[in-house]
C-alpha positions in Angstrom: 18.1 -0.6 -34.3 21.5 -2.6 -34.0 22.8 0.8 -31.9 19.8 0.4 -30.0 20.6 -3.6 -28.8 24.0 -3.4 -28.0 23.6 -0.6 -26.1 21.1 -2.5 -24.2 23.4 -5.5 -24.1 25.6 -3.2 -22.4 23.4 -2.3 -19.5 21.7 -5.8 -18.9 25.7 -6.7 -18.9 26.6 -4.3 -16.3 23.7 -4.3 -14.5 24.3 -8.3 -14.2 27.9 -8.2 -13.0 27.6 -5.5 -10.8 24.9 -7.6 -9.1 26.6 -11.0 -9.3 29.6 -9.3 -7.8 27.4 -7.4 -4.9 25.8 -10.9 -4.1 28.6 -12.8 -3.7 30.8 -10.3 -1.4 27.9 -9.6 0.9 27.2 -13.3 1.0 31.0 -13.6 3.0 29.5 -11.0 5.6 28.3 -13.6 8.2 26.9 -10.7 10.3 24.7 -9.6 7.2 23.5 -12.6 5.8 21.8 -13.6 9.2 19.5 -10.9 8.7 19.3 -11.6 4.8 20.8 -8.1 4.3 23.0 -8.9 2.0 20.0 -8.8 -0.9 18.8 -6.5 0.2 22.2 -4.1 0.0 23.2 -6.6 -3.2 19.9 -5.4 -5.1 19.8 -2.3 -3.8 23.2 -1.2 -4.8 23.6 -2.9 -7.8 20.2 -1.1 -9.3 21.3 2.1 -8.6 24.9 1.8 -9.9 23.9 -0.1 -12.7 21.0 2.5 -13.8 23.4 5.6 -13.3 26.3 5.0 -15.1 24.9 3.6 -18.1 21.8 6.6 -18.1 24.3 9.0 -17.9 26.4 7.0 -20.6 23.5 7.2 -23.0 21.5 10.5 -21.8 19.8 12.5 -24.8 17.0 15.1 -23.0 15.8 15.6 -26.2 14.5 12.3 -25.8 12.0 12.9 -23.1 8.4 14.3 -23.5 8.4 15.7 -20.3 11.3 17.8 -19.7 13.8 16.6 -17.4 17.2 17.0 -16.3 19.5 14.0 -15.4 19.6 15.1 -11.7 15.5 15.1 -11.6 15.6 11.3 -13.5 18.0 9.8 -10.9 18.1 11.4 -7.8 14.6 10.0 -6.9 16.2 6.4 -7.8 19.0 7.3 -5.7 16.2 7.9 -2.8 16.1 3.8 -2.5 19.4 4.4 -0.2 17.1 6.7 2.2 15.1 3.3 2.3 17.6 1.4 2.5 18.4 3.2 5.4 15.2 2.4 7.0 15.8 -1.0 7.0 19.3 -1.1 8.4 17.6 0.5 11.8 15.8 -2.1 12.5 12.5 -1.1 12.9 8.8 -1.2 11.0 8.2 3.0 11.4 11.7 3.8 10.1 10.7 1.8 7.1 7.2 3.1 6.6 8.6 6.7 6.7 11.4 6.5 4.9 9.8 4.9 2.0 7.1 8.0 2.5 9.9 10.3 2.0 11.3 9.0 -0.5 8.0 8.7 -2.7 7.2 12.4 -1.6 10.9 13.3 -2.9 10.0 11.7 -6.4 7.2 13.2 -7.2 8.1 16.9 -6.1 11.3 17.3 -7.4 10.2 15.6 -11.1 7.1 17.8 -11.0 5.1 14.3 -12.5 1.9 13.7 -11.3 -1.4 12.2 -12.1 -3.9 14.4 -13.1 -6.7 12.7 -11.0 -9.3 15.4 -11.8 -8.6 18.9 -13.5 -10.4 20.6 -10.2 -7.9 19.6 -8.2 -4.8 21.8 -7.4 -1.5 20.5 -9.0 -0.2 20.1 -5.5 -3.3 17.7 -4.4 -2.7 16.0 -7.5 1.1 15.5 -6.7 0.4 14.5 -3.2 -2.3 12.0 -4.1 0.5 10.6 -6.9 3.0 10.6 -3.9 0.4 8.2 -2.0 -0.1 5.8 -4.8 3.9 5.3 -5.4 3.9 4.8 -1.4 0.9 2.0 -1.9 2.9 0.3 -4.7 5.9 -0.1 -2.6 4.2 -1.3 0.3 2.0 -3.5 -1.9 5.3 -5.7 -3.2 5.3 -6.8 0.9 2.2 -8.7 0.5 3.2 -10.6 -2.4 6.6 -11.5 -1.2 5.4 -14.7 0.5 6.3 -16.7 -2.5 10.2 -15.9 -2.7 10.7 -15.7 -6.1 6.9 -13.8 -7.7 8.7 -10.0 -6.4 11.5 -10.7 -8.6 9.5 -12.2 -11.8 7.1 -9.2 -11.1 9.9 -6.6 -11.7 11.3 -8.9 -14.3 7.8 -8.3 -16.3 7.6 -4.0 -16.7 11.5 -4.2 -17.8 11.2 -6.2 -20.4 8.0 -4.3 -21.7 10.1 -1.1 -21.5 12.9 -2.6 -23.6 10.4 -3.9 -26.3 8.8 0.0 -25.7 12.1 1.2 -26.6 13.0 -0.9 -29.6 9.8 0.2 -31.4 10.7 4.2 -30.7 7.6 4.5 -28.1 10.1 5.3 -25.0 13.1 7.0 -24.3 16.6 5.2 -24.7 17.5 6.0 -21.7 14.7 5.0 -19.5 15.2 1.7 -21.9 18.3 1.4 -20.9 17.6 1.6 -17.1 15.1 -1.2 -17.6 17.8 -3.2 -19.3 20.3 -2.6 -16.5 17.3 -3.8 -13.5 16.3 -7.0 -15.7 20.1 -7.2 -15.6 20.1 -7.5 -11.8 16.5 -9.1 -11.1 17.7 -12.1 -13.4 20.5 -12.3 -10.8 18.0 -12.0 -8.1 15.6 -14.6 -8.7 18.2 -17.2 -9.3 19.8 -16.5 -6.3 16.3 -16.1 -4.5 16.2 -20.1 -4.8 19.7 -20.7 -2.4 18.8 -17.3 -0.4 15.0 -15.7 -0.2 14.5 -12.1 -0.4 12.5 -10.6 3.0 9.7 -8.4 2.9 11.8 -5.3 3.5 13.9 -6.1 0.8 10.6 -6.6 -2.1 9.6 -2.9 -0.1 12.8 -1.7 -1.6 12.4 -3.5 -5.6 8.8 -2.1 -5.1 9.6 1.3 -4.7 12.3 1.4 -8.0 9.9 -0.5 -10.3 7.0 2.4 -8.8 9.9 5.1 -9.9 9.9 3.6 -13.3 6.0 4.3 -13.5 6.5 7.6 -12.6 8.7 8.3 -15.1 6.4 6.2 -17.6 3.7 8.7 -16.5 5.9 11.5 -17.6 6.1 10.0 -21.0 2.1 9.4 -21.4 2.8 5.5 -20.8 1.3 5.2 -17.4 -1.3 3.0 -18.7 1.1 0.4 -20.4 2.8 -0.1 -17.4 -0.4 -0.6 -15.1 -0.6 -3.2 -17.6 2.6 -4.4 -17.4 2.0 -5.0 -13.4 -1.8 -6.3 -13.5 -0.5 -9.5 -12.0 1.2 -8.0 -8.9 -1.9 -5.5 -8.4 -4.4 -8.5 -8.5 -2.6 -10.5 -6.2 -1.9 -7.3 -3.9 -5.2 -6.8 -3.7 -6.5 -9.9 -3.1 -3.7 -10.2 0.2 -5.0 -6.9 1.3 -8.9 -8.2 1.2 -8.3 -11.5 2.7 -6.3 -9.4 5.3 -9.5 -7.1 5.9 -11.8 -10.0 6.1 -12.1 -11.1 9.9 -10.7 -14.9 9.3 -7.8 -15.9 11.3 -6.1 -18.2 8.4 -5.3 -14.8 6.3 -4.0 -12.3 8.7 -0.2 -13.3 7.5 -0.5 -10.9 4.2 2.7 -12.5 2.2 0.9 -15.5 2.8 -2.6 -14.6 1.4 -1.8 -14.7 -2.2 -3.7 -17.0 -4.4 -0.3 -18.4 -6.0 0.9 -19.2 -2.0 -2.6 -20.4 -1.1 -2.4 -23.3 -4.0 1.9 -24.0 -3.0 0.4 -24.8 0.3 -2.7 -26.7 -1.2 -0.3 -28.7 -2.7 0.1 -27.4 -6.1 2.9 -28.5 -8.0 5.9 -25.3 -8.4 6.3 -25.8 -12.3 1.8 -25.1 -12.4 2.9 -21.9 -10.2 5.5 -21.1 -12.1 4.0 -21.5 -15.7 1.1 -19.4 -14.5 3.3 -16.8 -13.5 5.7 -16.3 -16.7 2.6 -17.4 -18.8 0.5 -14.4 -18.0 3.5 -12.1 -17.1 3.9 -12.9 -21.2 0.7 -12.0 -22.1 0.5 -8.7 -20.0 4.2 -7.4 -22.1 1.6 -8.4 -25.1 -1.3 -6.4 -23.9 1.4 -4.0 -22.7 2.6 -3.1 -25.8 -0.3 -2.9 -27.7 -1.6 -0.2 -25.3 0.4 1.9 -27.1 -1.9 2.8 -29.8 -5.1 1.9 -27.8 -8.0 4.0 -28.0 -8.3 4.7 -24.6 -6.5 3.9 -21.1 -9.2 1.7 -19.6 -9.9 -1.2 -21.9 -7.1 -2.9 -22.2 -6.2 -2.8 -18.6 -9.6 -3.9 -17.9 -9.3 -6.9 -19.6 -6.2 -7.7 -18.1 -7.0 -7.4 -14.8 -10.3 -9.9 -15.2 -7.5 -12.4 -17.1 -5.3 -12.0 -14.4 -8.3 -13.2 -11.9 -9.3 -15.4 -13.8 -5.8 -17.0 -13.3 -5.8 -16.6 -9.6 -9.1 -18.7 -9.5 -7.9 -21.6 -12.1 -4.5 -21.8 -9.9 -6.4 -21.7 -6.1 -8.6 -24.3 -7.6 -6.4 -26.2 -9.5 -7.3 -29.9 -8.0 -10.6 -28.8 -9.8 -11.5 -30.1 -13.4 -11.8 -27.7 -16.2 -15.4 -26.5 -15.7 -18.1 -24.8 -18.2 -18.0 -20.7 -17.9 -21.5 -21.2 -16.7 -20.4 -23.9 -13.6 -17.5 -21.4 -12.8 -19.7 -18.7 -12.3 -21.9 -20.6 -10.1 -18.7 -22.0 -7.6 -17.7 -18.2 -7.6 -20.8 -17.4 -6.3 -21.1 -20.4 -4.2 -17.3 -19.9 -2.6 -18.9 -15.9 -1.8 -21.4 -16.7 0.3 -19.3 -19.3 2.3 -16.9 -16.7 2.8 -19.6 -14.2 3.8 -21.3 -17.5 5.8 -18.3 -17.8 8.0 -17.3 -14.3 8.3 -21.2 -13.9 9.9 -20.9 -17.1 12.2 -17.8 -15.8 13.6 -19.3 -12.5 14.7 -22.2 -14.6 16.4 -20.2 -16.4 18.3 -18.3 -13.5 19.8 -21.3 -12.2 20.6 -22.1 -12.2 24.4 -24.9 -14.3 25.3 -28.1 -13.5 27.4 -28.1 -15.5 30.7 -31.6 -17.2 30.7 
């Protein structure tokens, strides 16, 4: 065990100065920090360094359920410099395909993929696998409204991992990456505070946290990682709803969070905050006890009704603490005036007969 924390000492260590050292010389680049770039290269190069030298430090394949070379664990990390490269052109479509690229590369050339249904063909199932890690990615641009939740929402599967690791349920070395990213995403959010990450820059953190749930997958601990990142798939999808829903106040999706809907209601930042690191502490808990659950859907169940349950108390947090019963009602009640307005806007667009 004491082998097992120095040697993740080590990583967060390296993983932290590399970062710190990125930060501060891209910072001097007036011509990137216009653009915010210089997180986005600072992060993005720091991870990758950081991760490689100290997996290849520690590599034991013998370690691995699934079998896989060192090339096959971090070439598909390396693929964040092909999206990388998408956002130093300059444009939306250069992003969105290179991070479709890069999520195809990951999945073929590991061979891991989730087995959706037994009747479908292992290529289906690897493609479908492709389009999820795609989805994740993209998903960490709707929550990347409130500058610092991207980095706390990376901050949450790594330490899971490491507590995975000390109690022999996952492989030192993909320990040991997670050690080396908490490393750099502790430099991240502090610095997030003087200089805010962009949404092409949380595309990029998305995509590496999705390749550590691919390589959980590989080791059968896809569901305590879904776990792990119940918060950011809550608040993803409630962006992505309010953005289908015809209303013209949640078309901005970084902005349709519930956690950036109560900052601009007024809510004080330590409430958001303690909300945040609060249930990001409970989900490691839930996280880890997955381990030796029965099945893959219970637990993760559970967490993602706690983790609504926390988006409604922090939306609503002017409101006093209410009965089960009277919260159940004002769900309901806040539904249909959702529904209410959605319907009187369409009647009002509607062209009206000349009498």
């Amino acid at each position: 065990m004491s082998a097992i924390v120095i040697d993740t000492v080590i990583a967060f260590a390296i993983g932290m100065i590399l970062s710190i050292g990125f930060h501060f010389y891209f910072a001097k680049q007036k011509n990137w920090e216009e653009y915010f770039l210089s997180s986005i290269i600072a992060i993005t190069l720091s991870t990758v360094i950081s991760i490689s030298a100290t997996t290849i430090f520690f590599w034991n394949p013998d370690d691995f359920v699934y079998d896989l070379s060192i090339t096959q664990y971090l070439l598909p990390l390396g693929a964040s410099l092909l999206i990388l490269l998408g956002v130093l052109l300059g444009s939306v479509p250069y992003l969105l395909i290179s991070t479709a690229i890069a999520c195809l590369f990951s999945v073929y050339y590991t061979g891991i993929a989730i087995n959706f249904s037994n009747e479908l063909p292992a290529w289906l199932n690897m493609f479908i696998t492709a389009v999820c890690l795609w989805l994740f990615s993209g998903g960490f641009y709707c929550i990347s409204g409130l500058s610092p939740f991207p980095q706390s929402q990376g901050i949450t599967p790594a330490l899971g991992i490491i507590i995975l690791t000390f109690i022999g349920m996952a492989p030192l070395a993909l320990g040991i990456s997670a050690a080396a990213l908490l490393g750099v995403l502790i430099v991240a959010y502090v610095r997030s505070f003087s200089q805010p990450i962009n949404q092409d820059c949380a595309i990029i953190l998305g995509y590496i946290i999705g390749w550590f749930g691919l390589i959980s997958c590989g080791e059968y601990l896809l569901p305590c990682f879904v776990i792990f990142m119940m918060y950011y798939m809550a608040e993803a999808s409630v962006a992505l709803f309010r953005k289908i829903m015809p209303l013209e106040k949640y078309q901005n999706i970084p902005y349709n969070t519930t956690l950036y809907q109560a900052y601009i209601d007024g809510a004080p930042q330590q409430n958001i905050s303690s909300v945040i690191w609060l249930t990001n502490l409970l989900l490691i808990v839930l996280g880890v006890i997955q381990v030796n659950g029965d099945n893959a859907f219970s637990l993760p169940v559970f967490a993602y009704m706690f983790c609504a349950w926390q988006q409604y108390r922090t939306i609503h947090w002017r409101t006093p603490k209410q009965t089960l019963k009277e919260t159940n009602q004002e769900v309901i009640n806040s539904i249909k005036a959702t529904f209410a307005s959605v319907f009187q806007k369409n009647d009002d667009n509607q062209p009206k007969d000349d009498k």
